[in-house]
C-alpha positions as CSV (number, residue, x, y, z in Angstrom):
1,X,-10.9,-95.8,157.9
2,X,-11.5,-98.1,160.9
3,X,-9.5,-95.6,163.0
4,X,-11.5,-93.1,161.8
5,X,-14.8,-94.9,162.5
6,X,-14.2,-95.7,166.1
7,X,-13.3,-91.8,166.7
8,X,-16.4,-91.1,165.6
9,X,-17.9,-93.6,167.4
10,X,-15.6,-92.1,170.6
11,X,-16.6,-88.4,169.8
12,X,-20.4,-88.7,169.6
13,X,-21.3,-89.9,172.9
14,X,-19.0,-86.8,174.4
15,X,-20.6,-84.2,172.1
16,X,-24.0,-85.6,173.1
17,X,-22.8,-85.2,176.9
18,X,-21.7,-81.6,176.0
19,X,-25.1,-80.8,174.1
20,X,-26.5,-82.1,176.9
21,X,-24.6,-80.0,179.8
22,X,-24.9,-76.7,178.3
23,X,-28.5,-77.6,177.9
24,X,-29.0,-78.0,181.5
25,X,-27.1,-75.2,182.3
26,X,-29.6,-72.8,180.6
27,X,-32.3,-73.7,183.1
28,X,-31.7,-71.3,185.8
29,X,-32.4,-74.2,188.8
30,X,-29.4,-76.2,187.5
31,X,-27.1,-73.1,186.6
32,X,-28.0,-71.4,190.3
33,X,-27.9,-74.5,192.2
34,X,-24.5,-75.7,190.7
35,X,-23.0,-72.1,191.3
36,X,-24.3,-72.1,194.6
37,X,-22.9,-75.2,195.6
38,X,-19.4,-74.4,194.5
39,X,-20.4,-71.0,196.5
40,X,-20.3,-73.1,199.9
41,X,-18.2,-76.4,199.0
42,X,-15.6,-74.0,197.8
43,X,-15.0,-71.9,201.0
44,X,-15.1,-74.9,203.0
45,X,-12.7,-76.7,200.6
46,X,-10.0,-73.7,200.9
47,X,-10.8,-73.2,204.7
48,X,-9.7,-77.2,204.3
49,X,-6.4,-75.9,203.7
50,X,-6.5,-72.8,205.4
51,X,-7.4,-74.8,209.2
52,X,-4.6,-76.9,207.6
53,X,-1.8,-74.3,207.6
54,X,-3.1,-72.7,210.4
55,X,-2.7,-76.3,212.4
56,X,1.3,-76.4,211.6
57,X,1.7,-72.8,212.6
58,X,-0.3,-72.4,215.6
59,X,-0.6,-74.6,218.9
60,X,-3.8,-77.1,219.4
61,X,-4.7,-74.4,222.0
62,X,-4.8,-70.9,219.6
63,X,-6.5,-72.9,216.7
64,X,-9.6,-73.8,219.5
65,X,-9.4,-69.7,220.5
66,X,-9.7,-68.9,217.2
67,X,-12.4,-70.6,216.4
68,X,-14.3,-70.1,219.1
69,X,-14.0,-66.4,218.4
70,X,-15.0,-67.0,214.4
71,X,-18.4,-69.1,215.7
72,X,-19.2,-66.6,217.8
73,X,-18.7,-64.2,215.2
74,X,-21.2,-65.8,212.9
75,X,-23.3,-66.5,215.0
76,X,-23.8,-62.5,216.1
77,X,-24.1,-61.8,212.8
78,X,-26.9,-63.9,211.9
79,X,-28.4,-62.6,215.0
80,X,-27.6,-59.4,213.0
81,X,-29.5,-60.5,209.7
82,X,-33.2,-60.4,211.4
83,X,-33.7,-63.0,208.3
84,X,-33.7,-59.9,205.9
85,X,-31.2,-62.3,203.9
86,X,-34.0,-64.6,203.0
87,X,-36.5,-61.9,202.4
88,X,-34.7,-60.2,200.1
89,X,-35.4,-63.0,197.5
90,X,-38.9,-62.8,197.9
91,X,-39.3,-59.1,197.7
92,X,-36.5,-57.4,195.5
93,X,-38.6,-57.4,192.4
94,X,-41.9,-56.8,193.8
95,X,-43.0,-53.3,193.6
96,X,-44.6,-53.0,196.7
97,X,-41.1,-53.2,198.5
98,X,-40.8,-49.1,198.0
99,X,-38.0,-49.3,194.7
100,X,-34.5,-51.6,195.0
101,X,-32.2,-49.1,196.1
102,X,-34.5,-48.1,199.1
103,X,-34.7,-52.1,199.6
104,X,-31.1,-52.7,199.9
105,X,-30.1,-49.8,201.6
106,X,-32.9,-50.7,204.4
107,X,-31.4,-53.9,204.5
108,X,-27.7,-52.7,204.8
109,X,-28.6,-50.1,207.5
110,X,-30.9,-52.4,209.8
111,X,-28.3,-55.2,209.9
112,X,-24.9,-53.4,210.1
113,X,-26.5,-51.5,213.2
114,X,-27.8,-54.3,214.9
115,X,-24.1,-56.2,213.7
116,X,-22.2,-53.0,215.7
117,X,-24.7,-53.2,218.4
118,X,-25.0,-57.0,219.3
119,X,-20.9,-57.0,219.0
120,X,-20.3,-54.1,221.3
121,X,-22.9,-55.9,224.2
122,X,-20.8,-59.4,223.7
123,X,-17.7,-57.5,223.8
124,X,-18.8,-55.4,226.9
125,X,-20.2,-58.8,228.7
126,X,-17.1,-61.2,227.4
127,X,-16.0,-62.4,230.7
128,X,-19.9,-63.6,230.9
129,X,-21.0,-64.9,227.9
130,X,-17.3,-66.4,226.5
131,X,-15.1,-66.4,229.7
132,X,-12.4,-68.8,227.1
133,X,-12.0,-65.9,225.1
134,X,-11.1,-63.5,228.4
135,X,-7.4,-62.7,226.3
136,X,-9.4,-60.2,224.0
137,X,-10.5,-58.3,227.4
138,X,-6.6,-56.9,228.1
139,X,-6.0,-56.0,224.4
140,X,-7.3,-52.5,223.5
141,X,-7.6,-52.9,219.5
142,X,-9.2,-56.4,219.4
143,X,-12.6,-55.6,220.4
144,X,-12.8,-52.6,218.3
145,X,-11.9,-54.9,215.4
146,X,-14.5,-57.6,217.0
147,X,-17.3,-55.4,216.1
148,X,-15.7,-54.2,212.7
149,X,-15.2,-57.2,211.3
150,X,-19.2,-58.6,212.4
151,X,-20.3,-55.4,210.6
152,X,-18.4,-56.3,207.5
153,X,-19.8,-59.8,208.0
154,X,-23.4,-58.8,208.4
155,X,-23.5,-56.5,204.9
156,X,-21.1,-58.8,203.2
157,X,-24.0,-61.5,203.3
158,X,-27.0,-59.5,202.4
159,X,-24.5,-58.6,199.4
160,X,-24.7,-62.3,198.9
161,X,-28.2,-62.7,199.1
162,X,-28.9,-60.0,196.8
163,X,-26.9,-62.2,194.1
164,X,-28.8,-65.0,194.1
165,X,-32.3,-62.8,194.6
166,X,-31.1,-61.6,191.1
167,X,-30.1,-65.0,190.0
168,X,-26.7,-64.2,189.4
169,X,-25.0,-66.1,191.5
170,X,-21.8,-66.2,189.1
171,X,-21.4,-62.7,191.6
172,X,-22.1,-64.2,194.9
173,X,-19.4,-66.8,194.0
174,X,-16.8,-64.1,193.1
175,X,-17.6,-62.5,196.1
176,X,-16.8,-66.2,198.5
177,X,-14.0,-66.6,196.3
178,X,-12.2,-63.3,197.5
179,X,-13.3,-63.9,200.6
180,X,-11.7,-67.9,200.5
181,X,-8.6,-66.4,199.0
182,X,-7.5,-63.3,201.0
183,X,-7.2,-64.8,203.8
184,X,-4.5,-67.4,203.3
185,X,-2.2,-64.0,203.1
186,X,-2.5,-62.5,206.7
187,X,-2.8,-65.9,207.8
188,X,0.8,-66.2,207.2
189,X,1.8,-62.6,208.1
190,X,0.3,-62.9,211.2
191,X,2.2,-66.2,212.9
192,X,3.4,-65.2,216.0
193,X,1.1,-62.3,216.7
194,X,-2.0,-62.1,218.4
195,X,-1.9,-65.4,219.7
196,X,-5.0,-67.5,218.3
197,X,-6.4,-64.0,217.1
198,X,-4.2,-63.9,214.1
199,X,-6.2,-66.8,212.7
200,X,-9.4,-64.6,214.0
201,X,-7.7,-61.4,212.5
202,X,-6.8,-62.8,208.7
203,X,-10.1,-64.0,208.6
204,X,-12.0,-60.7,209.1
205,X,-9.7,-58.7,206.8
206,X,-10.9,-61.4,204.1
207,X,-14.4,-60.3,204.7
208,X,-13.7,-57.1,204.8
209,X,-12.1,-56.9,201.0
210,X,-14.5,-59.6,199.9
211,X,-17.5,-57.1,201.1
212,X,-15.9,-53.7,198.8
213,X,-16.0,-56.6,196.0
214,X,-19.5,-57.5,196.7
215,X,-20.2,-53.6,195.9
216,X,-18.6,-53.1,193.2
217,X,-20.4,-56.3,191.5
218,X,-23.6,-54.7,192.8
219,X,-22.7,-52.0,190.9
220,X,-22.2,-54.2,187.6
221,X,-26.4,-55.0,188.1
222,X,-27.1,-51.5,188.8
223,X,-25.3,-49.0,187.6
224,X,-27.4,-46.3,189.6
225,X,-27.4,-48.1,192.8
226,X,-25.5,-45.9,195.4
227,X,-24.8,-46.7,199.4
228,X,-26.2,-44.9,201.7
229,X,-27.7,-44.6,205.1
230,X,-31.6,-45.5,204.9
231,X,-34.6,-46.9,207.1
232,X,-37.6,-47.3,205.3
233,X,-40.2,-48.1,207.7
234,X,-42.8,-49.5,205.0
235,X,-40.7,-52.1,203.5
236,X,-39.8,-53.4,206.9
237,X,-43.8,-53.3,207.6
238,X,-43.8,-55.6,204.5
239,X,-40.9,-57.9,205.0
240,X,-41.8,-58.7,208.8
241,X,-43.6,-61.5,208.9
242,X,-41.5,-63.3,206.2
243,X,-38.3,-62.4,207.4
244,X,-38.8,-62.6,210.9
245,X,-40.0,-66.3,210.6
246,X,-37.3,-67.1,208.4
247,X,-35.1,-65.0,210.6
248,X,-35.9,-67.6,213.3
249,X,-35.5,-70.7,211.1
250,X,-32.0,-69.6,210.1
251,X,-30.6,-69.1,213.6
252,X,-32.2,-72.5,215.1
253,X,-30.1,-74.7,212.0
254,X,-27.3,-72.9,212.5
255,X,-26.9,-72.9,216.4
256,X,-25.4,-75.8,216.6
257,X,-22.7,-75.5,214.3
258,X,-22.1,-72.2,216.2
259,X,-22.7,-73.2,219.6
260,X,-21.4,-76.4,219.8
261,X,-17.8,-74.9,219.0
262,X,-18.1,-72.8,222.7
263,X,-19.5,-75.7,224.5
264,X,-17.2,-78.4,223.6
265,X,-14.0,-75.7,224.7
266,X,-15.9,-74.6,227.9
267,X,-17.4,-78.2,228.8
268,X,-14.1,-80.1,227.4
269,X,-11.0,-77.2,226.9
270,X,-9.8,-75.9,224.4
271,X,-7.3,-78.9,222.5
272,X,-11.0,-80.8,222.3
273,X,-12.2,-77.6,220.7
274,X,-9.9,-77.9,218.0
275,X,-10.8,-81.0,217.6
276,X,-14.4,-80.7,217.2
277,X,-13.8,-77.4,215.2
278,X,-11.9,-79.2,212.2
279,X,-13.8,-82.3,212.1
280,X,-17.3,-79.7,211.8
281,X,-15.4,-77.7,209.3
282,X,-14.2,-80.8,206.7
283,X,-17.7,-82.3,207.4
284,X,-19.2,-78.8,206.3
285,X,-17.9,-79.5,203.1
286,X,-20.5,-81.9,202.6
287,X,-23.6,-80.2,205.0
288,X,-23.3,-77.3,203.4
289,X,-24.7,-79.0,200.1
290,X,-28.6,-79.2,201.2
291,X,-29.3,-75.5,202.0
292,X,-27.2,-74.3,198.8
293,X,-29.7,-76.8,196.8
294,X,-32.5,-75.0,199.1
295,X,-31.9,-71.5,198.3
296,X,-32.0,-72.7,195.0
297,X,-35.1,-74.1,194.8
298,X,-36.4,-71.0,196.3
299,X,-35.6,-68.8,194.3
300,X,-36.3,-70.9,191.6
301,X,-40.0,-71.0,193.4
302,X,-40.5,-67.8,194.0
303,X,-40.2,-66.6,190.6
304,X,-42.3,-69.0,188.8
305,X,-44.4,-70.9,191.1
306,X,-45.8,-73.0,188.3
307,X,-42.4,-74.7,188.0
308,X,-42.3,-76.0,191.9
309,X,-43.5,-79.4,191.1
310,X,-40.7,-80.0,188.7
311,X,-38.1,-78.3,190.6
312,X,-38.7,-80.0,193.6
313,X,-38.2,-83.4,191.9
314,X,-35.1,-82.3,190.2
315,X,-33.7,-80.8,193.5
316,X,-34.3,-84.3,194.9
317,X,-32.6,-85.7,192.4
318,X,-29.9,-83.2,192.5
319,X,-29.6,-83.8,196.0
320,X,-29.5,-88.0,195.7
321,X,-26.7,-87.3,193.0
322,X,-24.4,-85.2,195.1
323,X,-25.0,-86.1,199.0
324,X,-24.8,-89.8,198.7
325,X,-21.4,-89.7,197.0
326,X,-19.8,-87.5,199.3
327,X,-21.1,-89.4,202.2
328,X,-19.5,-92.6,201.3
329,X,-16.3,-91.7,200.6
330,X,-16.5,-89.4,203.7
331,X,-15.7,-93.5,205.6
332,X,-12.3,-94.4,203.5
333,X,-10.9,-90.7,203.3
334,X,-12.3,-89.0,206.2
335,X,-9.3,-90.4,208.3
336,X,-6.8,-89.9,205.8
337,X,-8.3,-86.4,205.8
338,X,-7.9,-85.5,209.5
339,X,-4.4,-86.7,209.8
340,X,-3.1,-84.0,207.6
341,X,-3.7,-82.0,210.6
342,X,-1.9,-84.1,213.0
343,X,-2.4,-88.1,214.3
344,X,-4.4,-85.9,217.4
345,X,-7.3,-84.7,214.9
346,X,-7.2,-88.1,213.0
347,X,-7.4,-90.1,216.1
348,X,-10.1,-88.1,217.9
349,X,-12.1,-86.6,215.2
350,X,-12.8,-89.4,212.8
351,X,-16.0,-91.0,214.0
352,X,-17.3,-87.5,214.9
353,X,-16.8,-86.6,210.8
354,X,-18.7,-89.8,210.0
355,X,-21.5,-89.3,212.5
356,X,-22.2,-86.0,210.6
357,X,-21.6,-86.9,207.4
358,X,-24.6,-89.2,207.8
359,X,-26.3,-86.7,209.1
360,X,-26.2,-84.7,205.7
361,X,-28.7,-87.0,204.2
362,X,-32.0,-86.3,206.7
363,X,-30.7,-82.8,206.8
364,X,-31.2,-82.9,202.9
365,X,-34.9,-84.2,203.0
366,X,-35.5,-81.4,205.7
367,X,-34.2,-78.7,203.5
368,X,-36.5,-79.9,200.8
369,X,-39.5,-79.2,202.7
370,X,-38.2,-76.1,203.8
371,X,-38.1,-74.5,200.2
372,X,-41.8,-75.4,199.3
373,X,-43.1,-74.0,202.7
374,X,-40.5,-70.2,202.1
375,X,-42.6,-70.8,198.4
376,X,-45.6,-71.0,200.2
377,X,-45.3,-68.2,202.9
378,X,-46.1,-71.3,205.7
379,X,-43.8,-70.9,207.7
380,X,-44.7,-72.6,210.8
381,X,-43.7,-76.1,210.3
382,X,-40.5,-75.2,209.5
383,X,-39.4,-72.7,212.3
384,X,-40.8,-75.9,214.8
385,X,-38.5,-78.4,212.9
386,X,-35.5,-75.9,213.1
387,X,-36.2,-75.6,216.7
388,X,-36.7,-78.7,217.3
389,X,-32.8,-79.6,215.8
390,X,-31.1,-77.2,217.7
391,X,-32.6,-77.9,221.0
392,X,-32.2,-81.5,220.7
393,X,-28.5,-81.0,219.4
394,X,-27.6,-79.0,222.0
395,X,-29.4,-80.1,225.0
396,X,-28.2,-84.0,224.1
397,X,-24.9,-82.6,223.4
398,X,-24.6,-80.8,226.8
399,X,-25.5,-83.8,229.2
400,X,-23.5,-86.5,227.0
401,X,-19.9,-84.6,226.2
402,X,-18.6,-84.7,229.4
403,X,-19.1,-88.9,229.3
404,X,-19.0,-89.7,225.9
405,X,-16.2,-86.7,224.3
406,X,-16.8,-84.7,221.2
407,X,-18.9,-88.0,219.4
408,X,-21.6,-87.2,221.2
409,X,-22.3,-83.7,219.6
410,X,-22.0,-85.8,216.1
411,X,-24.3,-88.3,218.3
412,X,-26.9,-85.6,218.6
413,X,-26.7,-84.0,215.4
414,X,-27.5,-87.3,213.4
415,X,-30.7,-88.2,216.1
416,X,-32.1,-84.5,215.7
417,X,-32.1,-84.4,211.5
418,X,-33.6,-87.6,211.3
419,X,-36.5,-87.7,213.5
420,X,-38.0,-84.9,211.4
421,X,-36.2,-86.1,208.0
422,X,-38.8,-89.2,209.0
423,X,-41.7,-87.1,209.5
424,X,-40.6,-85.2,206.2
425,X,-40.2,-88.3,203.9
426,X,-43.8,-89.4,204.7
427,X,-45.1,-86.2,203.8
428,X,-43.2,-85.8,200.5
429,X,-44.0,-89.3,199.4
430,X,-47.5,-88.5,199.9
431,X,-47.1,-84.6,198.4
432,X,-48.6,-84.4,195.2
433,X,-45.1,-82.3,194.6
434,X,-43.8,-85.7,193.9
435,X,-46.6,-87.5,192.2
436,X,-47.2,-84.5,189.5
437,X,-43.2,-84.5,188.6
438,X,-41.3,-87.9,187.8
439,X,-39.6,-86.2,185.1
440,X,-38.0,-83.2,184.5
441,X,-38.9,-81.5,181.1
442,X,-36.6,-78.9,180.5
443,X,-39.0,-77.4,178.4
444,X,-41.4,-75.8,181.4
445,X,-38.0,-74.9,183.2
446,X,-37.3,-71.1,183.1
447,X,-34.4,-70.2,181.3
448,X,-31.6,-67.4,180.8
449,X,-32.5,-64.7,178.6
């Protein structure tokens, strides 16, 4: 009887835990924003293991070449994306956007031919604007699947976005996963080939299959959806000024993590460039948490305006719950971490991991204010705060590397989030965001159907 007593008295508080998580996972901020964290922890957790492999099977020299060529790749095609990413949240269900499948098709045709043309003009200029990549000049095929594969990139994302615009992100996380998965495969089939650009190579043939999945998903939402070549001029007209601004947000947070990369191989060579690469991509795992809590809360926003107050509150909270964790245990594992790689990543890329770990918890404030200003169509503020990061970040990073080593691009990071993080907390504190929300009643949250 007493057995049977203190099982009960075991069981309850876990069924009341369970009651309680399926509860939250009905509201549709805590469902999206859990999904869409697993959507970028997740790749950056397998590309954990991927840089891993690809560190015992390739030199110091080829891991730096290849990603140098995968930053530069990212970084053409969000160059590519003219923020139409972003604006396809806001306008996929409004009816002045011209009907869905004119939406995405607009979307997919503007992007994939800016993709092919921005590719073919870095290709064409390589020896100027990448002269550490000159190796893909003598080879016929590699540009040619240079281009391909930031095509494939660019459509594979707006697949992405139109996931969470829908609020099923369950979709854009099968979609990464593919993507996370494939590529451990040529990866391994490709060692002694290519040099460095087997790495590049196994990671664009991932996108590629990962972007046929994304379509056939899309296909699973609407059945009547079809591909097919279309500009529609009028829903460009009304996405402009939303996706542009955005557009110009995006690429200023991202530079440095796509920049950098190319400066620290040009400035330093390429064995500090692997270096700095893996040290970015383990810290990644924890950066990338903010803006998957932001896109979130903005599509969370966007649909139900009403709700902000609360949802900013509980994204706070989210983000308190999550960031800080990871950030201390970032100090007694991060080393442990590196040295999987080799004692050369441990020993010259711990301090830089730690430096931007930190640097996760400004960048979380600023993401914050980011979503209530997309909810509010002000997008000022935060294309000036975006700017203001990168520049600092890189200018900083440019004048100390050559005396200080990779730290100081973690150095720069960490000083360029939290001088607006500052600015941000003030304003929050004071936002009537904060003051009208201390709780969270799941009640005025929006739900599943």
């Amino acid at each position: 009887m007493r057995q049977g007593q203190l099982a009960e008295k075991i069981a309850q508080p876990a069924m009341g835990l369970i009651v309680q998580a399926r509860t939250l996972l009905k509201v549709s901020l805590f469902r999206n924003s859990i999904c869409l964290i697993l959507n970028s922890v997740l790749p950056a957790i397998t590309g954990f293991f991927f840089w891993t492999i690809a560190a015992r099977m390739y030199s110091t020299a080829e891991i730096g070449l290849a990603s140098s060529a995968i930053s530069i790749m990212t970084l053409l095609m969000l160059l590519s994306s003219l923020g139409l990413d972003i604006g396809l949240i806001r306008f996929i269900s409004d009816s002045r956007s011209g009907g869905t499948k004119d939406l995405l098709n607009t979307c997919f045709t503007v992007a994939g031919t800016v993709a092919l043309v921005v590719s073919a003009v870095f290709v064409i200029g390589l020896k100027i604007w990448a002269p550490s990549l000159g190796a893909m000049r003598h080879d016929i095929v590699l540009p040619i699947v240079f281009v391909m594969f930031t095509v494939a990139f660019a459509i594979y994302t707006l697949l992405h976005y139109t996931f969470i615009a829908r609020r099923r992100t369950e979709f854009a996380l099968t979609e990464t996963l593919v993507f996370s998965l494939v590529r451990f495969g040529p990866l391994i089939l490709l060692v002694g080939f290519l040099r460095g650009f087997g790495i590049f190579v196994a990671w664009g043939c991932s996108l590629i299959i990962a972007m046929f999945t994304g379509f056939f998903l899309l296909k699973r939402i609407q059945p009547e959806y079809h591909p097919y070549v279309r500009v529609n001029t009028k829903i460009l007209r009304d996405m402009g000024h939303f996706s542009i601004s955005n557009y110009s947000a995006n690429l200023f947070w991202m530079a440095p993590g796509l920049i950098l990369p190319l400066m620290v191989v040009n400035r330093l060579g390429a064995e500090s460039g692997a270096y700095f690469y893996i040290g970015w991509a383990i810290a990644n795992i924890i950066l990338l948490i903010p803006p998957a809590l932001s896109i979130s809360l903005f599509a969370e926003g966007a649909n139900n305006q009403t709700s902000l107050p609360n949802s900013v509150t509980c994204s706070l909270k989210m983000t308190i719950l999550l960031v800080c964790p990871a950030v201390a245990l970032c100090f007694p594992l991060g080393n442990m971490v590196l040295s999987l790689f080799g004692s050369g990543y441990s020993a010259n890329a711990t301090h830089l991991l730690w430096l931007l770990a930190i640097a996760a918890l400004p960048a979380s404030l600023n993401q914050v204010y980011f979503s209530i200003q997309r909810v509010r169509e002000r997008m000022r503020y935060m294309v000036a705060i975006n700017m203001f990061i990168a520049l600092v970040t890189l200018i900083l990073s440019y004048l100390l590397l050559p005396k200080m080593g990779i730290i100081a691009a973690g150095i720069s990071y960490l000083f360029a989030q939290t001088i607006p993080a500052a600015v941000v907390s003030v304003w929050l504190i004071n936002s009537k965001l904060i003051r009208e929300s201390s709780e969270l009643p799941i009640s005025n949250q929006q739900t599943s159907e």
